[in-house]
N, C-alpha and C positions, 0 to 999 in steps of 0.2 A: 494347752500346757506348753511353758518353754522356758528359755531360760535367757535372760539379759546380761551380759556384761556392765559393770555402773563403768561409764567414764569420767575420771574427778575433773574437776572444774580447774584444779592448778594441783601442783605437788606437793605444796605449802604443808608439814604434818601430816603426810601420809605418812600411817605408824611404815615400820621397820618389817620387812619379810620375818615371818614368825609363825612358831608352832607351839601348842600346845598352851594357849592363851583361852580368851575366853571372849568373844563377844554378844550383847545384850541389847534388844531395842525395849525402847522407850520412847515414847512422845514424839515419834516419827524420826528420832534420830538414834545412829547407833553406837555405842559405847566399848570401846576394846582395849583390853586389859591384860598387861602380863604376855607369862610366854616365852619363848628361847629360841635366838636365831644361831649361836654357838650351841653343839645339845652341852645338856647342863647348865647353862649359864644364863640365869634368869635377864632377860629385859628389863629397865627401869620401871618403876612405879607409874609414869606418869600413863594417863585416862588419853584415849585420842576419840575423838566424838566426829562422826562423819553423820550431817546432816543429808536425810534421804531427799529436800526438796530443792535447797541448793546444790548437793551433790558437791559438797567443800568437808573438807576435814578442819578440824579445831582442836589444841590440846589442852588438856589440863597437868601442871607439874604437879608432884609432890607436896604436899600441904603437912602443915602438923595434926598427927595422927593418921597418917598415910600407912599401907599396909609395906612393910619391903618387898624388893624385889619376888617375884616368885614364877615358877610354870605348874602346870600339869591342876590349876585350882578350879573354881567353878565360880559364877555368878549367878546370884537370881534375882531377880526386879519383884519388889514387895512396898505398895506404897509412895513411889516415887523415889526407892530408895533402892542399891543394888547392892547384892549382899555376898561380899567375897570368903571363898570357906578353904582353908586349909590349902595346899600345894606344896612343891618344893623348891626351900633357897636354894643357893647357892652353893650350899655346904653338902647339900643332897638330904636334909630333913625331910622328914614328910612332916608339914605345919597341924596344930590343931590349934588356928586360929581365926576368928570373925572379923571380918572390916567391913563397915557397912561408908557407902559412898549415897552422899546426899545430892541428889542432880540437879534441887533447885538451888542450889548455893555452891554446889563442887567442895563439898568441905567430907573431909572422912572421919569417922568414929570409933574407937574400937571398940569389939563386946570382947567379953572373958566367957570363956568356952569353959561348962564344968565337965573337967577333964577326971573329977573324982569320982563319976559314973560311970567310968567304962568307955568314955567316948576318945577311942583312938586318932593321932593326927593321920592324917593322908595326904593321897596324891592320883592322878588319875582317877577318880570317882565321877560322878555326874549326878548331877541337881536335875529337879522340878519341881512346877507346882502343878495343883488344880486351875485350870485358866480363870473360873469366877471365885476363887479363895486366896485373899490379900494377905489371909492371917500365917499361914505356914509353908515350905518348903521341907522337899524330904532329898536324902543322899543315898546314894547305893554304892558300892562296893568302893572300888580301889588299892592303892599299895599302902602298906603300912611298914613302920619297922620292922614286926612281924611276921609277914609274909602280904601274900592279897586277902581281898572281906569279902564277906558277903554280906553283911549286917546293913538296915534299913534303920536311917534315919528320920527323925523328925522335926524340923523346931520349928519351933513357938515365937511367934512374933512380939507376942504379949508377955509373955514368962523370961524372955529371951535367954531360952534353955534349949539342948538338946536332950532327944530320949531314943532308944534304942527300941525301935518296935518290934517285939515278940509276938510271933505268928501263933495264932492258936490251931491251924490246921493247916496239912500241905508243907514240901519241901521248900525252904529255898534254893534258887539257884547257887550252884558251885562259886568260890569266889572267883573273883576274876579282875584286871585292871582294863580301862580303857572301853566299858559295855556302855551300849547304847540304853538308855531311859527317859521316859515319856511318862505323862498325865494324860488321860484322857476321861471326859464325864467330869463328873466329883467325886468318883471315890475307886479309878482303877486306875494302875501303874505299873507298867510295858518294859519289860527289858528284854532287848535283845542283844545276842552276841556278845563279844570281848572276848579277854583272852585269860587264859590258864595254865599257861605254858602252853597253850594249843590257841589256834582261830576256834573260835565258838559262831555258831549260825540256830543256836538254841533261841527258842521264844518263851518267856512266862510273864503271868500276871498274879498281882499283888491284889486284891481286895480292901479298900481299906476299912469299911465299913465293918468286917466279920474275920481282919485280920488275917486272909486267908491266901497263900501260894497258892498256884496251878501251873503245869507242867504244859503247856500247849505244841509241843515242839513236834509231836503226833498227828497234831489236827491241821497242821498247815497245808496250803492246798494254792492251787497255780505255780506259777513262777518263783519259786523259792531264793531267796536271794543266799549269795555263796557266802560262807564263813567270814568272818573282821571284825575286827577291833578299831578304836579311835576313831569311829567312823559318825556320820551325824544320823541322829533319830529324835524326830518333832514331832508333832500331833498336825493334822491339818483340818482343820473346819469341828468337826464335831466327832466321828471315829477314825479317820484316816489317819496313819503313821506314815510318816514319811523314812525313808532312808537313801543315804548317799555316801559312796565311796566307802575308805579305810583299809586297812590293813591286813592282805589277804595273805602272806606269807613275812614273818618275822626275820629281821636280819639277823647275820651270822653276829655279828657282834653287840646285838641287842638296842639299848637306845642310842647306841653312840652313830650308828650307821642307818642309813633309810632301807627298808625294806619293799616287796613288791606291794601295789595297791591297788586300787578299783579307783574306778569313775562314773558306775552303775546309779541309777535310779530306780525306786523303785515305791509300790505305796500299797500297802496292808490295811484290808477293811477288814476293822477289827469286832462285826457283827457277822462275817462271813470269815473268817481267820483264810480271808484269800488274797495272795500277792498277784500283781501285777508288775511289771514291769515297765517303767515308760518310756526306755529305748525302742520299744517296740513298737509303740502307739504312731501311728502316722502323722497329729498332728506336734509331735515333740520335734522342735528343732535339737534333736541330738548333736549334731556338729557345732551346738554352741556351747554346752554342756561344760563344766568346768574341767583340767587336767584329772588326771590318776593323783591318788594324792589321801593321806590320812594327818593324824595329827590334828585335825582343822575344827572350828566350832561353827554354831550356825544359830540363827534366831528368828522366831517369826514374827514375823510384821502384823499378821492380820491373820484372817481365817484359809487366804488360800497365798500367801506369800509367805518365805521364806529365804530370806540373808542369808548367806554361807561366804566367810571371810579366811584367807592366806590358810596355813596347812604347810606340811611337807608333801614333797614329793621325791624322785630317783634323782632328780638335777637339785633339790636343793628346797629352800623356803620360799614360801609364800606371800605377799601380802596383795591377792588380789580379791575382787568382791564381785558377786554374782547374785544374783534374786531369780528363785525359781518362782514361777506363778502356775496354781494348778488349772 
């Protein structure tokens, strides 16, 4: 297990230190989008694509039917296609809108979100899919006009609809903005953490099969990792969950200011609901391990790597890139 620094090949389109963005691999390259290096003030539109074999970044501008500016959104890769949902302008909206970005042409699309179901815009929420299921993506919580959700999303690639899935058994989690969420198998869905006006270090799972919440936060066992928000949570290989960093105490002044955060590693076998920690493993090079730092997104490469790109931290924003390998 350890963790690599990538070194770019030239400076040429290295995106801009940024938080609250989103990046996505695909096709062995990776795709980074959105985000804020002023807080509030959305980054430009344009796609910055850093190829993992050259180790070069490349941009794409703006194009017609490009999404505007935004932070705090999500991406998910469905088909060769990345699919942008909701976040907040510039104005501080929370978006309830779809951009789907085409990678074999760089050209973007928009959908029309039926907003006359009940499906609220957001911000701070998080996406996934099923790793072998091209056809859907689900969303969970985040900030609304509102207040924060907790409500579980669904769409359909095919219907290109959202639905609000109603659980037939079991709580859901409290709402909260900024939680970690995961796919794992075909039909289970992982959240951990976020925040509610508090650090959350709660764990439950979604059923998707029998529609059902469970409260797992009881069962947990080893090395429990400490309360955060905005922090990354992935799947690795077949039940492993990955977690790193976020945000272990909120600033006095909310988003406008960085508060305290983690740098921790850690990885949840989720047939044993037992954590580990890999600061502690003797073969982790921990001293390579990326800063303290939340706000950041992360994607996997493959079944035992995972991308983790720029973040905030107490000095400031980010735009550096690291590959953890289990």
């Amino acid at each position: 297990m350890k963790w690599t620094r990538e070194v770019y090949r030239d400076e040429q389109f290295v995106p801009q230190e940024r938080s609250s963005h989103s990046v996505t691999h695909l096709n062995n390259k990776l795709y980074v989008f959105g985000g804020e290096n002023d807080p509030r003030s959305p980054i430009s539109s344009d796609v910055h694509i850093y190829d993992l074999g050259s180790k070069s970044w490349s941009v794409v501008r703006p194009s017609e039917g490009a999404p505007k500016s935004r932070l705090a959104h999500t991406t998910t890769d469905l088909n060769e296609k990345l699919f942008v949902y909701g976040g907040r302008d510039a104005n501080g909206v929370n978006l309830n809108e779809l951009h789907v970005f085409d990678t074999e042409n760089n050209t973007w699309q928009s959908v029309a979100v039926n907003q006359d179901e009940g499906i609220a815009g957001r911000s701070y929420h998080t996406a996934t899919r099923f790793n072998h299921d091209q056809s859907k993506f689900f969303v969970f919580g985040g900030c609304s006009d509102k207040g924060r959700l907790n409500e579980l999303l669904e769409f359909d690639a095919q219907s290109q609809k959202f639905t609000i899935i109603e659980p037939r058994s079991g709580q859901a989690p409290s709402a909260r903005g900024g939680p970690g969420f995961t796919a794992v198998g075909d039909s289970l869905l992982y959240v951990f953490g976020g925040f509610n006006g508090n650090e959350l270090g709660d764990l439950h799972v979604f059923d998707y099969r029998c529609h059902a919440w469970n409260d797992l936060t009881s069962q947990m066992k080893g090395s429990v990792p400490g309360a955060r928000s905005v922090h990354v949570v992935k799947t690795l290989g077949e039940s492993d969950i990955f977690v790193f960093g976020g945000e272990r105490e909120a600033s006095s002044v909310g988003h406008l200011g960085a508060g305290k955060f983690r740098n921790d590693t850690y990885l949840l076998d989720t047939n044993t609901l037992e954590w580990k920690c890999m600061d502690d493993v003797s073969s982790h090079n921990v001293d390579q391990r990326p800063s303290e730092r939340g706000w950041l997104d992360a994607t996997c490469i493959n079944d035992r790597q995972i991308a983790l790109f720029g973040g905030y931290c107490e000095e400031g924003r980010l735009n550096d890139l690291f590959i953890f390998e289990k």
